[in-house]
C-alpha positions as YAML, in Angstrom:
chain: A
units: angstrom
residues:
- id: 1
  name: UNK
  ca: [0.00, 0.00, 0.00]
- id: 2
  name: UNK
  ca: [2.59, 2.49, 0.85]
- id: 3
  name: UNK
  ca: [4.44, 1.53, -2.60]
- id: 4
  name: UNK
  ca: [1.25, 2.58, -4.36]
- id: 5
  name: UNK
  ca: [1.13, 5.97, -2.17]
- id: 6
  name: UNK
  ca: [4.53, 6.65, -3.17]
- id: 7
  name: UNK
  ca: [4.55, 6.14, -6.82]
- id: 8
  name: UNK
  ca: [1.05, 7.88, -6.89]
- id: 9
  name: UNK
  ca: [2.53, 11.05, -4.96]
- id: 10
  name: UNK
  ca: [5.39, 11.38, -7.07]
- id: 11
  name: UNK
  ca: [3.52, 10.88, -10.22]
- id: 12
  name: UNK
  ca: [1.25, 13.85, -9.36]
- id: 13
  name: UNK
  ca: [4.09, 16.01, -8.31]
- id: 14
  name: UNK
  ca: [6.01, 14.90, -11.51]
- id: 15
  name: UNK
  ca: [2.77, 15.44, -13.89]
- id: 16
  name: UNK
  ca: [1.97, 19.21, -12.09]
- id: 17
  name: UNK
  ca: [5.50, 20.80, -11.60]
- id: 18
  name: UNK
  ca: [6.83, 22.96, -13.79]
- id: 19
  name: UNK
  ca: [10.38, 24.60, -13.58]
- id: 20
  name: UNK
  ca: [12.73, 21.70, -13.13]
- id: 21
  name: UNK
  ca: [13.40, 20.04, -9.89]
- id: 22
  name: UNK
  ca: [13.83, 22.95, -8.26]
- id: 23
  name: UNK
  ca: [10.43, 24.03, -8.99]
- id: 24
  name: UNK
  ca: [9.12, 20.41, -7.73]
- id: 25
  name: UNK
  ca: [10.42, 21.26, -4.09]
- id: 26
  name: UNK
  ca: [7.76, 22.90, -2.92]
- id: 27
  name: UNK
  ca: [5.23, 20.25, -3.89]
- id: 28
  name: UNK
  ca: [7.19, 17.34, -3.03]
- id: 29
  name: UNK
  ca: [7.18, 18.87, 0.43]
- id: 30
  name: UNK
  ca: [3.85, 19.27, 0.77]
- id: 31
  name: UNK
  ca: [2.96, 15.69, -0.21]
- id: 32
  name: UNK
  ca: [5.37, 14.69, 2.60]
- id: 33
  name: UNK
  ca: [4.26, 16.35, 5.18]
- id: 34
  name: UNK
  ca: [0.62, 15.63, 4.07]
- id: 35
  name: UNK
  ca: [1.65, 11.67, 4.08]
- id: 36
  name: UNK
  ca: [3.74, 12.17, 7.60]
- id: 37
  name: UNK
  ca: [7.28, 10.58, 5.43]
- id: 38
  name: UNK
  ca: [9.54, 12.75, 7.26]
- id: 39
  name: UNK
  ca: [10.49, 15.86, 9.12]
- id: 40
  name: UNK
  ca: [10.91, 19.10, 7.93]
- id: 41
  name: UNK
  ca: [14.55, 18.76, 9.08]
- id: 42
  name: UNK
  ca: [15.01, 15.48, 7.65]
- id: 43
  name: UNK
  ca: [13.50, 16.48, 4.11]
- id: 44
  name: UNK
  ca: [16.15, 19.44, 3.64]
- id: 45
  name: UNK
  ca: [18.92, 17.35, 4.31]
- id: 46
  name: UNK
  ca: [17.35, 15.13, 1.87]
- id: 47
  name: UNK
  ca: [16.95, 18.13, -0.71]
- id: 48
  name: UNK
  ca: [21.18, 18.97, 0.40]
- id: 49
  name: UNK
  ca: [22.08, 15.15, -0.26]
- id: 50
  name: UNK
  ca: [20.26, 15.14, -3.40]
- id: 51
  name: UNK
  ca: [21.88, 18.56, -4.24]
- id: 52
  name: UNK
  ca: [25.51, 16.59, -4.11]
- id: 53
  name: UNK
  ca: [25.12, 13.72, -5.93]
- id: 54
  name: UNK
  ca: [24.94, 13.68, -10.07]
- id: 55
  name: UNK
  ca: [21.74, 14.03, -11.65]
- id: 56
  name: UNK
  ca: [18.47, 15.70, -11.71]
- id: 57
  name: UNK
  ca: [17.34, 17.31, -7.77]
- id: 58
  name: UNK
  ca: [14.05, 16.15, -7.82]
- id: 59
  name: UNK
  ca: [14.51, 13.02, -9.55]
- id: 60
  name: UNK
  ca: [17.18, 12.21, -6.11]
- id: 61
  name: UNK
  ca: [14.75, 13.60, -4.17]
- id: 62
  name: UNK
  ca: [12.29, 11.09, -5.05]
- id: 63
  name: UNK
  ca: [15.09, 8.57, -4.75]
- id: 64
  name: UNK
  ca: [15.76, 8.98, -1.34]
- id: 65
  name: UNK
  ca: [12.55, 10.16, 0.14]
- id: 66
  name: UNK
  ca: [10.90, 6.85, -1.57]
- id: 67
  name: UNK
  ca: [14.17, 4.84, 0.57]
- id: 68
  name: UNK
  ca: [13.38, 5.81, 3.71]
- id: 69
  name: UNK
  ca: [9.77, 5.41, 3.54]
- id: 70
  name: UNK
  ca: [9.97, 2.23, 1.93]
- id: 71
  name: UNK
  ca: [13.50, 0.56, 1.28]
- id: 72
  name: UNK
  ca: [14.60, -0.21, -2.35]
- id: 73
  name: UNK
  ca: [11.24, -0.72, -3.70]
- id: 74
  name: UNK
  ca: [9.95, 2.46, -2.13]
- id: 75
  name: UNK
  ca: [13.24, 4.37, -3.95]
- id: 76
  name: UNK
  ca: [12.12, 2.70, -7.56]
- id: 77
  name: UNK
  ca: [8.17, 3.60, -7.16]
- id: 78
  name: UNK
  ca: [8.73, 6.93, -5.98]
- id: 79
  name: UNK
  ca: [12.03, 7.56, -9.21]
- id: 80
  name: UNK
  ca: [9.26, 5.89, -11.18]
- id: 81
  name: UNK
  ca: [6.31, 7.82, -10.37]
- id: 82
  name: UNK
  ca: [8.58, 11.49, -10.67]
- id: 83
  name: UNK
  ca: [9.57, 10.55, -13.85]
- id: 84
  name: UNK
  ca: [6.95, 8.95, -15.65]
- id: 85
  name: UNK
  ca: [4.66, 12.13, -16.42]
- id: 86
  name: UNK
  ca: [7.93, 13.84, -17.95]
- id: 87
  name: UNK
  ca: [8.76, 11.17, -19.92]
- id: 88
  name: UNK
  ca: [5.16, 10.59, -21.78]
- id: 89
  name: UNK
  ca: [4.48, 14.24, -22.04]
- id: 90
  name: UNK
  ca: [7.91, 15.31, -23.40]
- id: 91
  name: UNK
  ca: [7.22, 12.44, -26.03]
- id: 92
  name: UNK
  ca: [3.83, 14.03, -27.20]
- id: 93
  name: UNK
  ca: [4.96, 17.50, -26.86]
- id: 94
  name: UNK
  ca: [8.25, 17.28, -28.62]
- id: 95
  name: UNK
  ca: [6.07, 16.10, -31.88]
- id: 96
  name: UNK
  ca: [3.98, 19.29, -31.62]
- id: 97
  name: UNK
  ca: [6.67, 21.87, -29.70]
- id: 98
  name: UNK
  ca: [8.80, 22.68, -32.82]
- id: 99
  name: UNK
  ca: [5.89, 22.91, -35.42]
- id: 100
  name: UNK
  ca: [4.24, 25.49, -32.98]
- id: 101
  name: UNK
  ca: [7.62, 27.07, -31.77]
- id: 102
  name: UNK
  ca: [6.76, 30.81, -32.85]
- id: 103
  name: UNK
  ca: [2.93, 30.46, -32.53]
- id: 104
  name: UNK
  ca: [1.74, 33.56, -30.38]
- id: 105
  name: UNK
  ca: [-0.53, 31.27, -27.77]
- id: 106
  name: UNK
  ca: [2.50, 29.24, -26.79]
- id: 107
  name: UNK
  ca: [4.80, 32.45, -26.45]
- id: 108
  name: UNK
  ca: [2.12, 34.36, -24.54]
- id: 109
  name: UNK
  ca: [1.83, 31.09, -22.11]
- id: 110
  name: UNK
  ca: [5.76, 31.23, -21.57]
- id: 111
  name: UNK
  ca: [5.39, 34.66, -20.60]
- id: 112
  name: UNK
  ca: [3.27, 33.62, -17.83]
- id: 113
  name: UNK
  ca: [5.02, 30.38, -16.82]
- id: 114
  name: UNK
  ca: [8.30, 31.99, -16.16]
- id: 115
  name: UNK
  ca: [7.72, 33.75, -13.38]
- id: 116
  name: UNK
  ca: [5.14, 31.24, -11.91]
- id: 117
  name: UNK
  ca: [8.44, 28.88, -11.74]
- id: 118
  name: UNK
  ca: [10.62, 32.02, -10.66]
- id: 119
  name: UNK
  ca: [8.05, 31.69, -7.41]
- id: 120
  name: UNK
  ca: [7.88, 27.67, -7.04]
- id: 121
  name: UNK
  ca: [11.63, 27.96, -7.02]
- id: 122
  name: UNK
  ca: [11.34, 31.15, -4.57]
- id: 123
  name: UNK
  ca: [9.62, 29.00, -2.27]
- id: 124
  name: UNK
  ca: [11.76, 26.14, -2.34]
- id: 125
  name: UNK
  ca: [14.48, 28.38, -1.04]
- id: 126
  name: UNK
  ca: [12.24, 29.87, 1.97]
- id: 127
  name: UNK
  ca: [11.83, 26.41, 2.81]
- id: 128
  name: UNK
  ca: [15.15, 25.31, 2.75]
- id: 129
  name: UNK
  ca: [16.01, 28.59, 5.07]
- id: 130
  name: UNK
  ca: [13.14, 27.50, 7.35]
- id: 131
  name: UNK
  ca: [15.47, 24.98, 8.66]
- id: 132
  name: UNK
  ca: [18.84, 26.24, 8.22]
- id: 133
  name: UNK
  ca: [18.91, 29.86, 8.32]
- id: 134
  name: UNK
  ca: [15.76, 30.82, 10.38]
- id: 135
  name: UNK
  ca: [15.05, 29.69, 13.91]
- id: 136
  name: UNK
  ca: [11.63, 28.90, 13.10]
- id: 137
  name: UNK
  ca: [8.85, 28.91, 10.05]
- id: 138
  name: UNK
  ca: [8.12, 32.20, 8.29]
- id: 139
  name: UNK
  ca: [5.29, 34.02, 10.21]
- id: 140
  name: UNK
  ca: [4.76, 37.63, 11.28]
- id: 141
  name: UNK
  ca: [5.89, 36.59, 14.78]
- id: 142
  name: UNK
  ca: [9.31, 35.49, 13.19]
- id: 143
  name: UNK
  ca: [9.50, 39.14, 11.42]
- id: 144
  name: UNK
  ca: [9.13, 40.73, 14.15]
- id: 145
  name: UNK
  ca: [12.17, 39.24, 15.69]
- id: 146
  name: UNK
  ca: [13.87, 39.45, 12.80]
- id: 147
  name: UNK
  ca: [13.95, 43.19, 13.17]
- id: 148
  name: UNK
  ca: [13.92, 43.58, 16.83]
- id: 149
  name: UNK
  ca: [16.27, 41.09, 17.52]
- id: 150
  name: UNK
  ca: [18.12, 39.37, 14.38]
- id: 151
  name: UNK
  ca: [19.67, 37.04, 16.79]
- id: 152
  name: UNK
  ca: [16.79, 35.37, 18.12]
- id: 153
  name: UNK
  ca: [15.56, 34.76, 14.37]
- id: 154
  name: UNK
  ca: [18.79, 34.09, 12.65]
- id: 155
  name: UNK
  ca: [21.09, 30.97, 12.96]
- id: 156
  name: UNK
  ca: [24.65, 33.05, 12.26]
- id: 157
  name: UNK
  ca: [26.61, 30.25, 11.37]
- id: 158
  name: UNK
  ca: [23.92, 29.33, 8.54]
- id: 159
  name: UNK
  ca: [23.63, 32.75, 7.36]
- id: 160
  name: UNK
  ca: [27.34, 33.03, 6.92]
- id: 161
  name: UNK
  ca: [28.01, 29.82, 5.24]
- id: 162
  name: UNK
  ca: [25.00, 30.90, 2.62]
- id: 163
  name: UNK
  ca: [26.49, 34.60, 1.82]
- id: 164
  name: UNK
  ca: [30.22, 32.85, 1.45]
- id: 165
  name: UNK
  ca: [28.51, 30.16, -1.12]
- id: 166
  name: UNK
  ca: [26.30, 33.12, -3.50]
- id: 167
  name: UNK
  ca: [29.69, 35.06, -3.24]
- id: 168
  name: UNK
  ca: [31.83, 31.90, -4.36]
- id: 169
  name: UNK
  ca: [28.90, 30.81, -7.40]
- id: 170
  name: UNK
  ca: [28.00, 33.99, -8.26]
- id: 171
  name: UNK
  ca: [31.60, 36.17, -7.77]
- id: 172
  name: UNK
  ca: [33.88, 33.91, -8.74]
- id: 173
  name: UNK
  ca: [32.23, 30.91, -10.57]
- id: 174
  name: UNK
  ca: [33.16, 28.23, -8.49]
- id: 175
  name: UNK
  ca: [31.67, 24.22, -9.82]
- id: 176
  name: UNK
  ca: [28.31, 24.18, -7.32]
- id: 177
  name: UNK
  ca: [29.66, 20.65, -6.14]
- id: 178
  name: UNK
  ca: [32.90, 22.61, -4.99]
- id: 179
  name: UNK
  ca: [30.86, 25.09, -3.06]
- id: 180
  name: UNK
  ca: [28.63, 22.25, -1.64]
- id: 181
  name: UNK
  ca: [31.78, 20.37, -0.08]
- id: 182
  name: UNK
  ca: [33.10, 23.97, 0.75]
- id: 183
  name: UNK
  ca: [29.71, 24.03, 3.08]
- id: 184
  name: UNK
  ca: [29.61, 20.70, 4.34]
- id: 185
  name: UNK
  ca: [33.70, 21.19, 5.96]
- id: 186
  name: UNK
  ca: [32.49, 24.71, 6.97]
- id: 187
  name: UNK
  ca: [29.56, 23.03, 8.99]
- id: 188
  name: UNK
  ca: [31.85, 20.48, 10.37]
- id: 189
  name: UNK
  ca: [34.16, 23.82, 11.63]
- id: 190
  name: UNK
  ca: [31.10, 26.07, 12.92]
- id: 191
  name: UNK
  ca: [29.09, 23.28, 14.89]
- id: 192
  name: UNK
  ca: [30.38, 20.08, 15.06]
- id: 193
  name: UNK
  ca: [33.55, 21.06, 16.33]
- id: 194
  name: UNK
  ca: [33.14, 23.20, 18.79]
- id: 195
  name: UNK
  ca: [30.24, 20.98, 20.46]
- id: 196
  name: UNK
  ca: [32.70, 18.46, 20.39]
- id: 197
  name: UNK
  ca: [34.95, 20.69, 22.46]
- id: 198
  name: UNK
  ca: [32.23, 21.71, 24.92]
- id: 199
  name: UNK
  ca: [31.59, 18.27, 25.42]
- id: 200
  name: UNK
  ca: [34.76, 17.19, 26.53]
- id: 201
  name: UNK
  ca: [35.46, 20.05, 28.83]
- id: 202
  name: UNK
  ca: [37.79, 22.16, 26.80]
...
């Protein structure tokens, strides 16, 4: 039964997103939390892990979410379900796509796609700094700390490792995988270490 859930989910969230994986964040998160899979917490590691390894996010995503809800079968009905919308639509729409490429309707609908996925993608990043930037989901509570008392409302650490990776990709260029294992030894320096050094009495 849950097999059938996941490949179900993931074929609705791959036959309704738009945007890339990216784009799919938002609604694969919301047919977690709906289904009680995993934690917030545990889903943006998820989204990080997927991040590092090779291929498409969301397609990962599905991969590992479908894992730990299910093992190995859960993994291939949940990769399945993501990517079996794509695949059949992409097949009917590639026959008609260049035929119609300068037809006025399908322009016009771009126009207003674009910056529907500009916000699907927007959202997958306020997620992502729900639980690793911010000390809490956004609410107005949240922005009122935020301006009374950034400290109470901001994790530091995370702040500063985000503003040294859009410097590093968007400054200098650096390969996104570099920046990613830039961030994963700076978290090891910011909190694991010096935890370990509180522990032990140092």
């Amino acid at each position: 039964m849950e097999i059938l859930k996941l490949f179900l989910s993931f074929m609705k969230i791959g036959l309704f997103s738009f945007g890339g994986g990216y784009a799919m964040i938002p609604l694969i998160q919301q047919e977690i939390e709906s289904n009680g899979w995993l934690t917030p917490v545990e889903f943006a590691d998820i989204v990080a892990i997927a991040e590092m390894t090779p291929g498409p996010i969301a397609v990962n995503s599905a991969t590992f979410v479908g894992y730990r809800v299910a093992g190995v079968l859960g993994s291939i009905a949940a990769t399945t379900g993501v990517a079996t919308p794509s695949f059949v639509l992409m097949l009917i729409v590639s026959s008609f796509f260049i035929k119609f490429q300068k037809h006025p309707l399908k322009i016009m609908a771009f126009y207003g796609i674009r910056p529907a996925v500009t916000g699907l993608i927007f959202a997958a990043g306020v997620f992502i700094a729900e639980s690793s930037i911010l000390k809490g989901e956004l609410s107005v509570r949240l922005f009122k700390t935020l301006f009374a008392n950034p400290l109470n409302a901001v994790d530091i650490k995370g702040l500063f490792i985000m503003a040294v990776a859009l410097v590093l990709i968007l400054r200098f260029r650096i390969n996104p995988i570099l920046v990613v294992a830039i961030a994963g030894i700076s978290g090891i320096l910011l909190y694991y270490l010096p935890a370990l050094f509180q522990n032990s009495g140092f």
